[in-house]
N, C-alpha and C positions, 0 to 999 in steps of 0.2 A: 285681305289682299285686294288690288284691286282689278274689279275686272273689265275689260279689254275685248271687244266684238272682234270677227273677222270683217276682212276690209267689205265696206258696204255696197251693194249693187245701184247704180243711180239709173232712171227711171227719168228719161228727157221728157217735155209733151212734143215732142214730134207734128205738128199741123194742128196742133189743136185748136178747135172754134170754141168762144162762149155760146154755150146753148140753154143760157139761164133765160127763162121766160123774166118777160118783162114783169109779171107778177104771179104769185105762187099763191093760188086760192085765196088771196087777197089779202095773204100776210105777208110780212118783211121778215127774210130770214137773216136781217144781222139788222146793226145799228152803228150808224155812224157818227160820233159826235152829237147822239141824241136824237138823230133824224135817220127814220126809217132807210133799208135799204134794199131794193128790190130785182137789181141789178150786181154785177160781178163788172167792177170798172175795168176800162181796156188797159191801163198802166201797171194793173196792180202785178207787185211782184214776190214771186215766191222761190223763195232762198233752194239751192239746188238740195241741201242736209234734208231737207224736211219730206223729201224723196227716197232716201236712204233704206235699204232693208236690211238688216242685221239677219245675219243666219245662223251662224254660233258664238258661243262669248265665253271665253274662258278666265277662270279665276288668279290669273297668271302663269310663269314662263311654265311649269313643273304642269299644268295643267293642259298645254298646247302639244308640250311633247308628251307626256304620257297620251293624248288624242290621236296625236301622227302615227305612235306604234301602235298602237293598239288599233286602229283603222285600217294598218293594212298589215296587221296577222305578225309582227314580228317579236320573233324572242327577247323578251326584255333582259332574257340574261345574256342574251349574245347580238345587241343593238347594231346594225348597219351604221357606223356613225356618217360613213358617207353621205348615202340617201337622207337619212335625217338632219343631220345639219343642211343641206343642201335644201330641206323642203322648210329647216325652221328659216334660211334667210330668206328664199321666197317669201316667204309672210311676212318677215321683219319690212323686206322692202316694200311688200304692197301696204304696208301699212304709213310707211312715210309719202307713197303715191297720192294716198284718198288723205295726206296731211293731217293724219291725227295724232296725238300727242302719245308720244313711246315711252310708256315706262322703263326707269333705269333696269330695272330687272330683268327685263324681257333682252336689254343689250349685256346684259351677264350674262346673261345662261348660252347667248349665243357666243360670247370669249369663250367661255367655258368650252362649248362642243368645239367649237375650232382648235383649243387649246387640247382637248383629246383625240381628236381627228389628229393631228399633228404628233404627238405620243406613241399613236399606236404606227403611225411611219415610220419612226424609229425600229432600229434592231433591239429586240430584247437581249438587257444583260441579266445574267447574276448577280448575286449580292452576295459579299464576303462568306459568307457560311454555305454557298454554293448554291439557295433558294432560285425559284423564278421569281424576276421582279411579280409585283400585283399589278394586276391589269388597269390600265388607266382609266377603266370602264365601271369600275367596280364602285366609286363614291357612289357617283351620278345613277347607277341602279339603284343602290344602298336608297336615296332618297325618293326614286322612283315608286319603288316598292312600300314604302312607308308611305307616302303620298296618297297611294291608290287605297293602301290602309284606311285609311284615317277618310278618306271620302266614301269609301263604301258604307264604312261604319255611321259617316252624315246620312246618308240614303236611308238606313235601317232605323236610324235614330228619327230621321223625318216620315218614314211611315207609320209609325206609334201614331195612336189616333190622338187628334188632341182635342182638349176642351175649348171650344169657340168654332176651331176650324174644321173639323171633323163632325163633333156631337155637341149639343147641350144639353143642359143640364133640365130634367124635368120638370116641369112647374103646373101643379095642380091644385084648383079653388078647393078648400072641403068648407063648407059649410057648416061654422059649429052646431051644438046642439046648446038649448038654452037651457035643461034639464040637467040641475047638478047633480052632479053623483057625489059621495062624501068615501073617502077610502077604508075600509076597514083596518081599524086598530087594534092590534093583538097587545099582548101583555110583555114582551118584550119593546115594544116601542113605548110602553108606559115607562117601563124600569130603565131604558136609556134615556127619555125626558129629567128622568128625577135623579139619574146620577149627574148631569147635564149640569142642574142647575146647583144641586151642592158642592161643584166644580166652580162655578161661576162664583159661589158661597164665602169659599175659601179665599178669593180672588180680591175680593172689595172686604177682607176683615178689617176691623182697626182696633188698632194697639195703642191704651191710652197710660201715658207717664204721667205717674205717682208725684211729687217734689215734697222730700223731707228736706226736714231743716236739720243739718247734723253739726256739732259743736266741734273746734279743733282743741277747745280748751278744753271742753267738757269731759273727750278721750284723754286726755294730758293728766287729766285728774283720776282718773278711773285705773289709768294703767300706773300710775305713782301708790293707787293704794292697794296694787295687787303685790307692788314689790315690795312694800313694807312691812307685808305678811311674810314672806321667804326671803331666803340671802339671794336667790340665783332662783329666776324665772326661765326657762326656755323659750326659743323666739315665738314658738308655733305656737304658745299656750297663749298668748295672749290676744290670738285672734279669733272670732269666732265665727266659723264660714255658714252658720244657719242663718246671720243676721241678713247676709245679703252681701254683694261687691262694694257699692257704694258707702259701708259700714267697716269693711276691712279697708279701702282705699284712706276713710277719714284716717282711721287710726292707724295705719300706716303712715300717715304726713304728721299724726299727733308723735309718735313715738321717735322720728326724724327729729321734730321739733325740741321733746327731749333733751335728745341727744345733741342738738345744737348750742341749745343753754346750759350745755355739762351737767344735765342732772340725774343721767343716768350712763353707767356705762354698758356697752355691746363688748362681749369677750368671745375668743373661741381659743381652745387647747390647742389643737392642728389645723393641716389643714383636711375638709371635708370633717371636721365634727361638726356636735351641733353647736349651736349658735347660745348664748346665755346672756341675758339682762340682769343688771341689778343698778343700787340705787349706787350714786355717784358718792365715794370715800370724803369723808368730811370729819378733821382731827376733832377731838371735844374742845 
């Protein structure tokens, strides 16, 4: 928000004489353009602002008037709006007197009060369900009341001591010592060293691959001379899973193969039985 002084007291010089000695212990209390100066010239001028004394400054319109009532004792829940408006245009005016720049807000609030000052002139009616109107008073507390909230609660917030402004922070030399001490190791910090690192163990293992050389003809031959022992082989018998994956995968593509070049046929009775090889029918 921004805030906004009351109107300033100005502070003429009235007769005033220069009573600058010609020299002040034999220094120059200013400098002019590089060249001492030991004197206060008879021209110089001084702006009349720089005379100014600010006596209160409020953080705008909500903070002027909650200042008014509250300075001279009035019920905020039953505000004079007479007096009050009356005292915030006072201000508003000496403020445009001493020409300082009004903020828009400060000419709201003052619509505002006139705008209720004016309301409460009026005769109160009813409202359809027989109610008394609300009091045209009642926003403008509403925000009063909140306002005073919330700045109190700033006060309370700024008395909390703070670091910088308040206290700092301690700072004391200590002096090492150049006499090492070494910490005692007990046996639990040995046994978590050593599960430590057979953790670390498992971590960098390596896994080194074998390469066989497996034949797709060489399965094609193998499984052509198991079915020429029986009429009907079962599928599952002609693999053998101790060999390893890479050993069922060949003869897997071998027994494909097979059965590409019609040399063996794959039967099943239904479905979900098992599965039967034999060799491929061939007239004499």
């Amino acid at each position: 928000m921004t805030t906004t002084a009351l109107p300033p007291i100005d502070l003429p010089l009235v007769g005033a004489t220069d009573s600058t000695p010609d020299v002040v212990d034999g220094l120059a209390f200013a400098k002019l353009y590089g060249e001492p100066l030991f004197k206060l010239p008879n021209d110089l001028y001084i702006p009349p602002d720089a005379l100014e004394v600010f006596l209160e400054a409020f953080e705008g319109p909500l903070d002027l008037l909650l200042y008014l009532i509250r300075k001279q004792n009035f019920n905020i829940l039953d505000i004079p709006m007479a007096q009050v408006t009356l005292q915030y245009l006072k201000y508003v005016d000496q403020i445009r007197n001493h020409n300082l720049e009004l903020a828009a807000e400060y000419l709201l609030m003052a619509a505002m009060l006139i705008e209720i000052k004016s309301r409460m002139l009026l005769p109160s009616t009813k409202s359809a369900a027989g109610e008394e109107a609300e009091d045209p008073r009642a926003e403008l507390v509403r925000r009063l009341l909140e306002y005073e909230q919330m700045k109190l609660a700033a006060y309370d917030l700024n008395a909390v001591p703070q670091l910088g402004r308040d206290f700092l922070h301690a700072q004391v030399f200590v002096e090492q010592n150049t006499v090492l001490h070494w910490p005692q190791v007990e046996l639990a910090d040995i046994q978590a060293a050593w599960a430590d690192i057979l953790k670390r163990a498992t971590l960098v293992a390596h896994h080194k691959i074998s390469r066989e050389e497996l034949s797709v003809r060489e399965h094609m031959s193998g499984i052509l001379r198991k079915l020429q022992s029986a009429k009907f082989v079962e599928f599952s018998d002609l693999f053998d899973p101790s060999r390893g994956a890479p050993v069922l995968v060949v003869n897997f593509v071998a027994l494909l193969e097979l059965a590409k070049e019609t040399l063996i046929e794959i039967t099943q009775a239904e479905a979900f039985a098992p599965i039967y090889v034999r060799l491929a029918y061939s007239p004499a």
